[in-house]
Backbone bond lengths (Angstrom), bond angles and torsions (degrees), N, CA, C in turn:
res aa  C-N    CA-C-N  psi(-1)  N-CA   C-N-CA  omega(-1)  CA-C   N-CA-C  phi
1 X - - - 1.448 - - 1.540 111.03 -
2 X 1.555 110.49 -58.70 1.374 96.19 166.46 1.518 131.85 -51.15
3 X 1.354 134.07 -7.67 1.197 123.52 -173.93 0.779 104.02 -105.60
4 X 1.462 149.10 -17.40 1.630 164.14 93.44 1.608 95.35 20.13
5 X 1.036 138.56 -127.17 1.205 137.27 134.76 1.503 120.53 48.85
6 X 1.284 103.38 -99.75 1.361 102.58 150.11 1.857 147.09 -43.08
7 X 1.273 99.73 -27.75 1.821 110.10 167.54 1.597 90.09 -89.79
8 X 1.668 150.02 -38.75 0.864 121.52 176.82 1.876 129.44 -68.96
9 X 1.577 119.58 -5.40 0.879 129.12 -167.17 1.401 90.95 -96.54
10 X 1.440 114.54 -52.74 1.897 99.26 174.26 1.428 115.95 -77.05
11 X 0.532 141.84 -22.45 1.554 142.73 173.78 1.934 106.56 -72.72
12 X 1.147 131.60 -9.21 1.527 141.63 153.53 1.165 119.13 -81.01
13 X 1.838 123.47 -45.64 1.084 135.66 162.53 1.447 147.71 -63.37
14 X 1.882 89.99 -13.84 1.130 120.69 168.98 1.651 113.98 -74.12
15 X 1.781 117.75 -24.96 0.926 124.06 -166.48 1.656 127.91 -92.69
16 X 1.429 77.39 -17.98 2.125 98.92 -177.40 1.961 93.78 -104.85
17 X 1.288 78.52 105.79 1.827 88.22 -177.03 1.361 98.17 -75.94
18 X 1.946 134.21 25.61 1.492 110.74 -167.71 1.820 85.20 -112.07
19 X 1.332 130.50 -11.87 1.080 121.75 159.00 1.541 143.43 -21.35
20 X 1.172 144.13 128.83 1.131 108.08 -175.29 1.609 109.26 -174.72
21 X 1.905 135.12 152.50 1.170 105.51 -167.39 1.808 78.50 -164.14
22 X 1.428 94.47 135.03 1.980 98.09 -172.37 1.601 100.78 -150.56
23 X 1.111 106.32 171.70 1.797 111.04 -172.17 1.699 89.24 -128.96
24 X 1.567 94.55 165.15 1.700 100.75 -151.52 2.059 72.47 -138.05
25 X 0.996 138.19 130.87 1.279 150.59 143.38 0.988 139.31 -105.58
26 X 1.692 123.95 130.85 1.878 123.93 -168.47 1.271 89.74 -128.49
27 X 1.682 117.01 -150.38 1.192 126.05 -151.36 2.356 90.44 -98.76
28 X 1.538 88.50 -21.75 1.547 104.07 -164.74 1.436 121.83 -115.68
29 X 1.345 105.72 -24.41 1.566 114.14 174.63 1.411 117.73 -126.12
30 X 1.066 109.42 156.64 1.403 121.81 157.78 1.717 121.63 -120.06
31 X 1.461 118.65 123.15 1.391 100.45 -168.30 1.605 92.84 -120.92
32 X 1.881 116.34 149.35 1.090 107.57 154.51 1.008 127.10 -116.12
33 X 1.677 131.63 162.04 1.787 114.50 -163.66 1.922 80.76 -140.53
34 X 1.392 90.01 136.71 1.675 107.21 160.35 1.893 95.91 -124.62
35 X 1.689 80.28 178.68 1.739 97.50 -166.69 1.708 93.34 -173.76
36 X 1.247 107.47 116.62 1.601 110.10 -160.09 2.095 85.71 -132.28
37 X 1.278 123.01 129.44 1.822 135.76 170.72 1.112 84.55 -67.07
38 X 1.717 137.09 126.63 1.274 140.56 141.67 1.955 104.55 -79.41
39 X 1.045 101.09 -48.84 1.747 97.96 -167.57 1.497 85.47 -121.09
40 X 1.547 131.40 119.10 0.969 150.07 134.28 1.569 142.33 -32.64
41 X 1.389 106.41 -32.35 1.594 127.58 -178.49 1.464 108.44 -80.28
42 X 1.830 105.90 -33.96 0.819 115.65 -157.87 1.600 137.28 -114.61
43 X 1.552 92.25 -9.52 0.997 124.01 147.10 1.692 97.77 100.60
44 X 1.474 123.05 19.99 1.911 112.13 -169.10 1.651 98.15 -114.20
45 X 1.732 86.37 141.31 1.484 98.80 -163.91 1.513 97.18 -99.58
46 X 1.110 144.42 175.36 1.377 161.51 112.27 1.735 118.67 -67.88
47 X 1.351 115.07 115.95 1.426 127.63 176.63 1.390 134.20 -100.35
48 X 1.623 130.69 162.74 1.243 105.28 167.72 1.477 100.18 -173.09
49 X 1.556 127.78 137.75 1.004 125.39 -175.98 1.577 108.67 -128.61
50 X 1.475 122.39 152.31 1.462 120.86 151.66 1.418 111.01 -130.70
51 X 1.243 133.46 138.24 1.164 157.95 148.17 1.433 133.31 -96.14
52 X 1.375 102.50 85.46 1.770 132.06 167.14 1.742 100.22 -65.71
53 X 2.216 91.89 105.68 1.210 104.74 156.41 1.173 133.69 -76.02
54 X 1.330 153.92 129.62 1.722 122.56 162.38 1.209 108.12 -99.95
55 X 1.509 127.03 7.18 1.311 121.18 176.03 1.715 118.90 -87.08
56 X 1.985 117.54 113.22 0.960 115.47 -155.80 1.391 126.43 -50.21
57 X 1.760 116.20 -19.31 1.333 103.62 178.63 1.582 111.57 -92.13
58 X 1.254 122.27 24.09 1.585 126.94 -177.92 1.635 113.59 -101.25
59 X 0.937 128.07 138.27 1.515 119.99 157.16 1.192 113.17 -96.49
60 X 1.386 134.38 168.34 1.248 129.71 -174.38 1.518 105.37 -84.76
61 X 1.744 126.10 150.96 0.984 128.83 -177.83 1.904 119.02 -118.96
62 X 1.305 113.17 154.32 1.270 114.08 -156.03 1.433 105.57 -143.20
63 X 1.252 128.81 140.86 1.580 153.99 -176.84 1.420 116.56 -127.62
64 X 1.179 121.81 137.85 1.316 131.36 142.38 1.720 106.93 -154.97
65 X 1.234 105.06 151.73 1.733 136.22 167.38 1.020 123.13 176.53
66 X 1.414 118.04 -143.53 1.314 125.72 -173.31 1.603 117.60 -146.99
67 X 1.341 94.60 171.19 1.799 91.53 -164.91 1.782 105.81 -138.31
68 X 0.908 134.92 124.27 1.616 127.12 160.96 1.821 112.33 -100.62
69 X 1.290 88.15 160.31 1.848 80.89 -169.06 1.647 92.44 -146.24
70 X 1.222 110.68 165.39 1.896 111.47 153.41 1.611 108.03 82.42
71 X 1.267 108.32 -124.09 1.390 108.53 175.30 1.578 131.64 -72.60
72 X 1.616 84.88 -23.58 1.429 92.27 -171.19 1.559 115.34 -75.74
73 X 0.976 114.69 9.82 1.985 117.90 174.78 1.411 95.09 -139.22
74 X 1.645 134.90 16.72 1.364 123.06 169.20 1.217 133.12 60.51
75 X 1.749 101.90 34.19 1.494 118.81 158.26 1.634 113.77 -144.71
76 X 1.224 87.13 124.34 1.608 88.02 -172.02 1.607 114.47 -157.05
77 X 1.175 100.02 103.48 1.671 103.85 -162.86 1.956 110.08 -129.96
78 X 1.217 115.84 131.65 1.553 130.64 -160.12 1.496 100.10 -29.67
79 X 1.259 149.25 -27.86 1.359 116.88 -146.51 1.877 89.67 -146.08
80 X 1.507 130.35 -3.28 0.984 123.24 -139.17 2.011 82.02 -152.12
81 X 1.303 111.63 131.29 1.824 135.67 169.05 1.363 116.03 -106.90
82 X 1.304 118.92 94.70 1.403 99.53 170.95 1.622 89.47 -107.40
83 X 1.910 109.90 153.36 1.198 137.52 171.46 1.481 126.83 -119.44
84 X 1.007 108.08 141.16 1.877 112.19 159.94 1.565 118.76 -83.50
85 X 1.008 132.70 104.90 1.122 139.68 -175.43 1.853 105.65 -90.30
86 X 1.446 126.79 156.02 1.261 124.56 162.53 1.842 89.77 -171.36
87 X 1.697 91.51 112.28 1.572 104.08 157.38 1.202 124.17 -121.58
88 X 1.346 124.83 -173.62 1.324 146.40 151.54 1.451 143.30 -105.59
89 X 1.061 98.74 79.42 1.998 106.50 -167.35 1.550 108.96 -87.43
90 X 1.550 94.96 150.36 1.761 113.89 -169.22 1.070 112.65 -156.94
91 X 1.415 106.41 111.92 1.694 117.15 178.02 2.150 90.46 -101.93
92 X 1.588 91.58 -167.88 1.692 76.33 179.85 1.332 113.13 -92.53
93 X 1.372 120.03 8.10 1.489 113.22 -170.52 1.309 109.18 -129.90
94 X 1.486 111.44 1.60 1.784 131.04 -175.93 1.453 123.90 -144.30
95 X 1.144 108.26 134.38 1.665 110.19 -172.20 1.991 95.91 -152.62
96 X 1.618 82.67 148.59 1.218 100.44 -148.62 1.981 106.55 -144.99
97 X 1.478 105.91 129.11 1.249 102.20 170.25 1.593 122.14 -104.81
98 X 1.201 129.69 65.60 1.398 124.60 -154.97 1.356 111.01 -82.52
99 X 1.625 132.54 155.56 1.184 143.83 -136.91 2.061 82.91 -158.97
100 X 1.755 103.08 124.15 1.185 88.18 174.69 1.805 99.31 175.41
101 X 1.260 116.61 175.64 1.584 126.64 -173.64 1.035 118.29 -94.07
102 X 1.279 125.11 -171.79 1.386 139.40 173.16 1.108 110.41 -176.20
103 X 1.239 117.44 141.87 1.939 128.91 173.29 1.716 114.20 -134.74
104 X 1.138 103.37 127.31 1.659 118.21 177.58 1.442 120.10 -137.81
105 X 1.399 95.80 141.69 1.760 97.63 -160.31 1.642 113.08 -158.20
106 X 1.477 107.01 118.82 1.452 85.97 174.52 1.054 104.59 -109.29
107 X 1.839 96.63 170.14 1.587 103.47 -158.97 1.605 111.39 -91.18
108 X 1.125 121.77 127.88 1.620 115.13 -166.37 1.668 119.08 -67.41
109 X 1.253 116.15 174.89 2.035 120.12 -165.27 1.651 105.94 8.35
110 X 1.100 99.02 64.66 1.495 117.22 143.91 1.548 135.49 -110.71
111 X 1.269 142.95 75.66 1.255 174.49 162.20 1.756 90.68 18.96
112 X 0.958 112.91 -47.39 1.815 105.63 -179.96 1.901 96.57 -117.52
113 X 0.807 116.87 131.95 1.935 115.64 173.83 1.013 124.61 -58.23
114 X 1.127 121.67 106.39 1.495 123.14 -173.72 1.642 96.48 -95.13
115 X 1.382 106.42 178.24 1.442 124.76 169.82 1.638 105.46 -161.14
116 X 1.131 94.58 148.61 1.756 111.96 153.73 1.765 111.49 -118.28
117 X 0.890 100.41 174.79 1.562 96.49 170.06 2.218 94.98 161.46
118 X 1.331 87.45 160.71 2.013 102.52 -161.66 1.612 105.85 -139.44
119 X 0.762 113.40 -150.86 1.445 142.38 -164.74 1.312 135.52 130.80
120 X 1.459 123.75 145.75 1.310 131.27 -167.08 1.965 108.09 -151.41
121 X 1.409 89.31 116.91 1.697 86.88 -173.41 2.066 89.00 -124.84
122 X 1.301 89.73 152.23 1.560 108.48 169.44 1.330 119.06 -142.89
123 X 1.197 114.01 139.37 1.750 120.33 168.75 1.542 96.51 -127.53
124 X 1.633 114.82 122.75 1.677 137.93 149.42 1.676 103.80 -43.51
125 X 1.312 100.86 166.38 1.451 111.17 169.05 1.548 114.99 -50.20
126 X 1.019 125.06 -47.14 1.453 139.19 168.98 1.254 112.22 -39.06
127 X 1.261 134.75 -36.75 1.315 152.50 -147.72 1.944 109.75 -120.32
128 X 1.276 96.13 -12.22 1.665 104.42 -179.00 1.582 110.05 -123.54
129 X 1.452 101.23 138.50 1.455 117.81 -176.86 1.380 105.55 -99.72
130 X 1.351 111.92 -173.88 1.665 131.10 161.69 1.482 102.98 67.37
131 X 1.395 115.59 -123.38 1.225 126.02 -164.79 2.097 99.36 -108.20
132 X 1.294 99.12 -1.92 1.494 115.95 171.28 1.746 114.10 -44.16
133 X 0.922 139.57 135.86 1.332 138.99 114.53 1.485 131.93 -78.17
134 X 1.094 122.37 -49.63 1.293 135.15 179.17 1.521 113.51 -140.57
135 X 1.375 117.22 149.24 2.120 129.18 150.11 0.794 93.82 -132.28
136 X 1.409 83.97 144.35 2.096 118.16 157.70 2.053 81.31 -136.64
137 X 1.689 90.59 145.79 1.038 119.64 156.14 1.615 104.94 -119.23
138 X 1.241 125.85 162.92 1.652 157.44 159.41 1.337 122.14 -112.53
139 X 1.269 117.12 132.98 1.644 105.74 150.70 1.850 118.61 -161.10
140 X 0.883 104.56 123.85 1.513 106.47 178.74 1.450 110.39 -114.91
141 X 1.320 96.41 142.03 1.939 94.99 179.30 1.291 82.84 -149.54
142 X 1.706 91.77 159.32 1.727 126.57 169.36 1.465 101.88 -142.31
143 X 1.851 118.45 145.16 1.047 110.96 162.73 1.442 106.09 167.06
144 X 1.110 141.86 -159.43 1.736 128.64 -133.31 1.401 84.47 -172.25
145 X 1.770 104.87 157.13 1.117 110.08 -166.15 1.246 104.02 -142.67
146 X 1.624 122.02 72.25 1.441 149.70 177.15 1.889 99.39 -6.97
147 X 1.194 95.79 -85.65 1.575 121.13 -168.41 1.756 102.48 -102.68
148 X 1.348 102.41 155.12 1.552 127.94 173.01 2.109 97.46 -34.10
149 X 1.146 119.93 139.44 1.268 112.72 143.40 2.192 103.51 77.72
150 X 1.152 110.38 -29.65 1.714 120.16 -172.78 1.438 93.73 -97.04
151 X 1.233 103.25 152.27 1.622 124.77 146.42 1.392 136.32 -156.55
152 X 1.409 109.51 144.40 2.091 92.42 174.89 1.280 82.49 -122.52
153 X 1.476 95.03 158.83 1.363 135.13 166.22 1.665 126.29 -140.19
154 X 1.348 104.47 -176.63 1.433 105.59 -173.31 1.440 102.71 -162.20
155 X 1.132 137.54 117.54 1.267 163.18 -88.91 1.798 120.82 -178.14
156 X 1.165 119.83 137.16 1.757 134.74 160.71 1.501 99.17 -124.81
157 X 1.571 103.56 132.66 1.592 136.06 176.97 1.752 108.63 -128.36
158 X 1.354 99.64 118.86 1.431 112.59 165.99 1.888 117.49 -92.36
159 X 0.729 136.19 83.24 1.765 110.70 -176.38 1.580 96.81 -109.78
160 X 1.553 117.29 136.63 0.936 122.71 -140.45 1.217 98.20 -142.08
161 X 1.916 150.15 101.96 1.321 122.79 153.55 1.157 113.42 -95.31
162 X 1.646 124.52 -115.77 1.515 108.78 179.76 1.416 104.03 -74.72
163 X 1.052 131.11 -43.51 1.757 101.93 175.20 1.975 93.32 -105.64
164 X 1.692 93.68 -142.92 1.796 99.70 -169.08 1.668 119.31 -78.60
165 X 0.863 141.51 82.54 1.632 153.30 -176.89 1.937 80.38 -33.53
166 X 1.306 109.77 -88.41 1.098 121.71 -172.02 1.141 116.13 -129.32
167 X 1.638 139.06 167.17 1.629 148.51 -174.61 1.146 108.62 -171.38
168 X 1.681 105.89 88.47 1.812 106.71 -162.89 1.733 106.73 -141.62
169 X 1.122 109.51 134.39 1.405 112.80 154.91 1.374 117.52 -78.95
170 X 1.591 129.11 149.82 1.555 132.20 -173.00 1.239 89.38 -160.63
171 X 1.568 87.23 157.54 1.406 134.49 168.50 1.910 114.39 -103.69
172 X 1.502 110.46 134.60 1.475 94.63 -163.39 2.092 78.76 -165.36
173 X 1.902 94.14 152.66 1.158 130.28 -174.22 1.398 108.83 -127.27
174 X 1.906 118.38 122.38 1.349 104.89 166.71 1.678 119.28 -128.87
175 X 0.868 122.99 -178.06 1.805 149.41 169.27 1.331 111.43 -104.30
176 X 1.228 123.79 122.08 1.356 133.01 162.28 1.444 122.65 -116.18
177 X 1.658 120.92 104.61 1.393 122.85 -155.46 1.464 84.14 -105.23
């Protein structure tokens, strides 16, 4: 039964090409990001990130929420995604409810598919726990998508609590299920 189960969960996931899960690499971290369609009709994702520090004064940092995009927030235009994002980030000494956007877009008659695409989430004092006052995260990416389903990119990340979490350029590879 479980494997039942399980071939029916990839074999669905196989079908929503907005799926998707890639690693982001610097000189100090390695981060990984998934993105799994819970409701299909409707367009809301479920998210989740980890970010492996090796720099000794860092702890490692962690994400999960969710995202709606397209119709489902009443913008939805041929070449261009804007989303509502809302996660929950946790380092060990900061926790955070951030509220925030995202835009993705590929660029049209371009011979291999490119994309750009960003995001920007913030939580106020109100919105931050622990030893938190405030987050802002950043992210901008560019990058091309060789083959069906793959992509690399290359990327700037801000993550930000009361002072700089991190401020990194990367290199990063993804999967699109």
């Amino acid at each position: 039964m479980k494997k039942l189960i399980l071939g029916a969960m990839i074999a669905s996931s196989m079908l929503m090409a907005e799926n998707f899960a890639n690693v982001k690499i610097t000189n100090d971290t390695i981060e990984v990001n998934a993105q799994y369609k819970v409701d299909p009709q409707n367009n809301i994702f479920a998210r989740g990130t980890f970010l492996y520090n090796d720099n000794d004064n860092r702890n490692n940092f962690y994400s999960i929420g969710v995202k709606g995009e397209g119709n489902l927030i009443g913008i939805d235009l041929n070449y261009v995604k804007f989303s509502l994002i809302m996660d929950f980030v946790h380092t060990k000494n900061n926790s955070a409810l951030p509220i925030g956007i995202g835009v993705n877009s590929f660029i049209p008659n371009m011979q291999i598919p490119t994309f750009v695409r960003g995001e920007y989430e913030f939580a106020p004092k109100v919105l931050s726990f622990d030893d938190a006052d405030r987050f802002s995260r950043l992210y901008i990416e560019g990058g091309v998508q060789p083959i069906e389903n793959a992509e690399i990119f290359a990327g700037y990340r801000n993550i930000s609590f009361n002072s700089n979490y991190d401020s990194s350029f990367y290199i990063g590879a993804g999967f699109n299920f």
